[in-house]
N, C-alpha and C positions, 0 to 999 in steps of 0.2 A: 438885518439885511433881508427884504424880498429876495422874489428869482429873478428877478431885474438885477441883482445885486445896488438895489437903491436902499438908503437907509430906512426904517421903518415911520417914521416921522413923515416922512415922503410920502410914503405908500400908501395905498388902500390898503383895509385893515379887511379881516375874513371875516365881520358881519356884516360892512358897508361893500363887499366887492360885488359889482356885476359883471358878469363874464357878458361880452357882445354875442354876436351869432356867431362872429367868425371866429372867438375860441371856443365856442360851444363845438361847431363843428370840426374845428381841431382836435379837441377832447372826444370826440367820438370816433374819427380815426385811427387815434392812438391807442384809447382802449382795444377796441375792434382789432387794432394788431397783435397787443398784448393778451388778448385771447386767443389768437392765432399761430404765437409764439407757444404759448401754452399749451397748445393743441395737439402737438407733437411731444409730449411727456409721453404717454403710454406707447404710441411706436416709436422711441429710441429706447422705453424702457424695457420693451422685449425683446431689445437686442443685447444687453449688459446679461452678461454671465456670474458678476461677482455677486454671491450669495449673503453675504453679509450685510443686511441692510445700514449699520452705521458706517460699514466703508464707504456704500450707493451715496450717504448721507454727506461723509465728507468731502468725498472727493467733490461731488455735484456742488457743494455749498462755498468750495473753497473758487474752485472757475469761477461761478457766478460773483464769488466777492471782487476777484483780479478785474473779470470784464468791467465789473460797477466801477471800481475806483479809477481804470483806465478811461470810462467815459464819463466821469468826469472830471478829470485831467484834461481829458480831450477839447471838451465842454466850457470847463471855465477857467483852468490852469490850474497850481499848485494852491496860490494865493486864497483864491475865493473858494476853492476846494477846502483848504481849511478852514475856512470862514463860516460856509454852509455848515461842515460838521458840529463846529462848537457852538454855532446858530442856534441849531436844531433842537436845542433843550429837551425837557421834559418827555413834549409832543412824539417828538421824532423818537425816542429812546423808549417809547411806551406803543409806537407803531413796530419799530424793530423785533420788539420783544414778539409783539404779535405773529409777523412776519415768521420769525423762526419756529415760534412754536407750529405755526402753520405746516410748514417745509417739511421738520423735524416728521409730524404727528403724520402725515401724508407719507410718507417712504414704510416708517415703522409700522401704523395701520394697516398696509397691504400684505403684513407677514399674517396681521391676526384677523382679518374679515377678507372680504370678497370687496370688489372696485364700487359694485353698484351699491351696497350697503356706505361707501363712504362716497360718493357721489350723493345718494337720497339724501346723507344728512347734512354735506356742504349744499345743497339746495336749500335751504332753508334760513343760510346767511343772510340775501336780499332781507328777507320779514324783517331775522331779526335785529338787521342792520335800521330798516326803516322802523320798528317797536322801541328801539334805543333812542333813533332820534326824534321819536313823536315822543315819549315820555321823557327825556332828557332835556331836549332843545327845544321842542312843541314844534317840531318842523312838520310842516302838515302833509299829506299821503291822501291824494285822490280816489275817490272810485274806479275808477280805469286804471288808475297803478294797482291797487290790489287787484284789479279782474286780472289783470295780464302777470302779477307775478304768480296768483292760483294759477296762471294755465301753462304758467315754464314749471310749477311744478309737478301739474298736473300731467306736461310732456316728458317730463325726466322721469319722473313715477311709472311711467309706458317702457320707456327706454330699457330704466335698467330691471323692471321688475320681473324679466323670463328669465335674468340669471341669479334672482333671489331663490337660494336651496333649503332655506328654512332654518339654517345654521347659528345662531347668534353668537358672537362674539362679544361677551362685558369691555373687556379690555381693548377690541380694531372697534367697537359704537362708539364705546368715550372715547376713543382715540378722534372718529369720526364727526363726532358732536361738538369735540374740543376747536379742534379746526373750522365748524362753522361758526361760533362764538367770538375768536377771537378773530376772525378774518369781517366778523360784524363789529368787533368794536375799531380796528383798525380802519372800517370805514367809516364811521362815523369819524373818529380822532382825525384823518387825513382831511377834510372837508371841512372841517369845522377849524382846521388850524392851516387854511389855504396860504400864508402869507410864508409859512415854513416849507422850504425846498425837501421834499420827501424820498429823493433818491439816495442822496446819504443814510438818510433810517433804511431805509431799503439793503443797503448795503452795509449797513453793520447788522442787522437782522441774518442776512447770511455769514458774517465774521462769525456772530452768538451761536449761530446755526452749526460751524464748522468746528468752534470749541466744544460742544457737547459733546457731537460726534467721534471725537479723536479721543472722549476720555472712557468712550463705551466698543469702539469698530476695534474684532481682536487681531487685524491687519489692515495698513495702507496698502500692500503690493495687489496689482491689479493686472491683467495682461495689458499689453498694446492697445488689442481693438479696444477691449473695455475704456481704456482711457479716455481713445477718441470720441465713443459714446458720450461718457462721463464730461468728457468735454463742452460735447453740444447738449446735452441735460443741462451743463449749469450755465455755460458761457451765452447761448442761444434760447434756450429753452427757458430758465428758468431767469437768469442776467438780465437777459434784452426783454424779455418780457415784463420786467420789474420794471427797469428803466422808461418804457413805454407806459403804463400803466400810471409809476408816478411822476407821468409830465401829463398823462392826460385824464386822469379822474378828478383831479381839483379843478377840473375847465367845467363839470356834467355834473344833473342831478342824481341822485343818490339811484332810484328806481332805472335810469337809463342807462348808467353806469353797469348795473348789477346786470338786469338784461343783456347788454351786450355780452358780459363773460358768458353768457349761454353758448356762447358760440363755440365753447371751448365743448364741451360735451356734443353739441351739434357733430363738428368737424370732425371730434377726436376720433369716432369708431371709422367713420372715415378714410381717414390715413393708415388707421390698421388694417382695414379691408385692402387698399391698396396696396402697402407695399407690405404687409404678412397674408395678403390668400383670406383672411379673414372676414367671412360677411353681412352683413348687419343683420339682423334678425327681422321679423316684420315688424316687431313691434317698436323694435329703433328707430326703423323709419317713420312707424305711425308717430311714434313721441315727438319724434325733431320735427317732423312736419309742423306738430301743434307749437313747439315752441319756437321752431321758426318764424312762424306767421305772426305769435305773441307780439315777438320781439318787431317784426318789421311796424304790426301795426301800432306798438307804444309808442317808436321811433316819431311815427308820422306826427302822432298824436302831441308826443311831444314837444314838435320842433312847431307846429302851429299854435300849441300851447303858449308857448313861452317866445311868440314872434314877440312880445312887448317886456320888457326889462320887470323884474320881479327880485327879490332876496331869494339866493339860493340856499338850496337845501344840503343832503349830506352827501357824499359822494358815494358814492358802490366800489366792492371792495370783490372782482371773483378770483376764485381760487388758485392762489398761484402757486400751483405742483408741475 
């Protein structure tokens, strides 16, 4: 079954699909929000009190599963709900895995590094998202897609680099590098397997995510607020932003996809300044500046680009914490 729920016979297959303009532009707003949703992890995370990162782990991973499978329930009913799941073969189940380890390696990271050591190194997913699928697939990668991912990295590089203390951590780097790696192969795999509904992988990714958790966190009890936090971490935050993400990165190419998760690092410090007192530094702002402008001007570039029907490429995969 497609996401049409038409049988695959039926369907356009993921090397013959052309997305039109109008789910191109669809797939950019969805990302766009799914970057958005995401952008509020660091201020609800510095309101959560519970010290434990695999409890932060499960509690957060178990919400987000309830939201997933409630939309979609919501979405497509029980029937094709379990349809999508057993669908989803291989693909899906090698996306999830990614997924979690993502989630997982992002909470646990932040006990043993600093945010901007694991920011630097999730910057670096885009490349090697698009290095996977030019050596993999031979999907080709622009001049101007390389100029504008050098320059989100060259703005995230600004950003985070006044709160780098020189400290190195082996164990929050690999942790940090793990997470760019496997959030590059998840995106190529999601792209490359368009025809496979990916909010199900999405959402056993957080089941996989919630089982680790529960065999390492040396308590579930948590207070009240924390809960409600906890809540909006995984239900909101980390849920709806999944779900958003995998309705709208199989519509976009790999590069514009990845781009727009900039926005998450753009906004993030953001929302902290606002509602924690905290405020950005100069150099956050000189960074987002440069990666703002990246991102509008690839946009442009690539929606005039691709006004004529083309074989798409891989989809972008950013960071979903």
């Amino acid at each position: 079954m497609n996401e049409h729920g038409q049988p695959l016979s039926t369907a356009v297959s993921a090397a013959d699909a052309l997305p039109g303009a109008r789910e191109e532009r669809l797939g950019v707003v969805l990302v766009f929000l799914s970057a958005l949703m995401w952008s509020f992890g660091g201020t609800i995370a510095r309101f959560i009190e519970t010290p434990d990162s695999w409890t932060v782990v499960f509690w957060r991973s178990l919400w987000a599963a309830i939201f997933l499978i409630a939309f979609m329930l919501w979405r497509d009913g029980l029937r094709q709900t379990l349809r999508l799941i057993v669908g989803m073969g291989l693909p899906g189940i090698a996306v999830a895995l990614c997924f979690a380890t993502a989630s997982v390696a992002f909470i646990v990271a932040l006990a043993h590094t600093t945010v901007a050591n694991i920011l630097l190194m999730q910057a670096g997913a885009p490349l090697i998202a698009a290095l996977i699928g030019w050596l993999v697939f031979r999907e080709p990668v622009g001049w101007a897609t390389w100029a504008a991912i050098a320059a989100v990295l060259l703005g995230i590089t600004v950003m985070v680099s006044d709160s780098l203390d020189g400290r190195i951590s082996p164990i929050g780097d690999g942790l940090a590098l793990t997470i760019a790696v496997t959030l590059a192969v998840a995106t190529v795999l999601t792209r490359r397997f368009a025809h496979v509904r990916m909010t199900p992988a999405t959402c056993l990714g957080t089941i996989i995510a919630s089982i680790v958790a529960a065999t390492q966190a040396g308590s579930f009890a948590v207070g009240a607020a924390d809960m409600g936090f906890l809540f909006a971490f995984g239900a909101v935050n980390l849920g709806l932003g999944l779900a958003l993400f995998a309705s709208g990165a199989r519509l976009i190419p790999a590069a514009l996809a990845a781009l727009l998760g900039t926005f998450e690092p753009i906004l993030g410090p953001i929302w902290v300044w606002l509602v924690h007192g905290e405020e950005p530094s100069e150099r956050t702002l000189v960074g987002g500046a440069i990666v703002f402008a990246a991102v509008l001007v690839h946009i442009a570039l690539e929606f005039r680009r691709r006004a004529r029907p083309r074989r798409p490429g891989v989809a972008g995969l950013p960071n979903p914490h």
